[in-house]
ROFI-556569 format. One record per residue: residue in three letters; x, y, z of N, C-alpha, C in turn. Coordinates in steps of 0.001 Angstrom, whole numbers, plus 500000, padded with zeros to 6 digits. Example, Ala and Ser with C-alpha at 12.3 -4.5 7.8 and 13.67 -1.06 7.14 Angstrom:
BEGIN
ALA513190494310507800512300495500507800513200496700507800SER512850497750507080513670498940507140512900500030507870
This chain:
BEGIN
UNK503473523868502481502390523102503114501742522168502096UNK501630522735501026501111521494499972501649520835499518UNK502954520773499596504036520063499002504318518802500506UNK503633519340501529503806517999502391502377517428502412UNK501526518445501965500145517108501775500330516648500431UNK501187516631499661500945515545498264501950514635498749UNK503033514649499210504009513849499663503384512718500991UNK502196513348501692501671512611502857500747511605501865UNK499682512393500971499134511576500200499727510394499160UNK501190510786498517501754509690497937502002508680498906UNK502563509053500009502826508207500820501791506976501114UNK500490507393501449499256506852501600499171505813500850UNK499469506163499465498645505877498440499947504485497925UNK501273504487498418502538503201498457502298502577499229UNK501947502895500664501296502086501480500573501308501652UNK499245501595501034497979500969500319498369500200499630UNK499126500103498495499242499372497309500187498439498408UNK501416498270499085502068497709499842501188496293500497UNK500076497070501160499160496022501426498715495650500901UNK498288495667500159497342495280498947497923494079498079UNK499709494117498368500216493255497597500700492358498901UNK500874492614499666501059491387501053499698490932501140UNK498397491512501232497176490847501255497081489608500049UNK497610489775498691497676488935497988498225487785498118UNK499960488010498629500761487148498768500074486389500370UNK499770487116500785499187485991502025497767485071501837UNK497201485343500668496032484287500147496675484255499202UNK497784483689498474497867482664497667498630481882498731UNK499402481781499519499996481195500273499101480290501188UNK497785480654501987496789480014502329496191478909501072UNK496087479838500178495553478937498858496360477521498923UNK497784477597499059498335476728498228498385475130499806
């Protein structure tokens, strides 16, 4: 069971960063 909440939480936590880097790439692209 804890071994699927750290795996749910990594998951979370690639996801996040995922957006985080399309949120970027979509304002520099507006930027430009």
């Amino acid at each position: 069971m804890a071994y699927l909440a750290e795996s749910t939480s990594s998951f979370k936590t690639c996801l996040s960063l995922v957006a985080l880097d399309f949120a970027k790439v979509s304002n520099s692209r507006n930027l430009r």
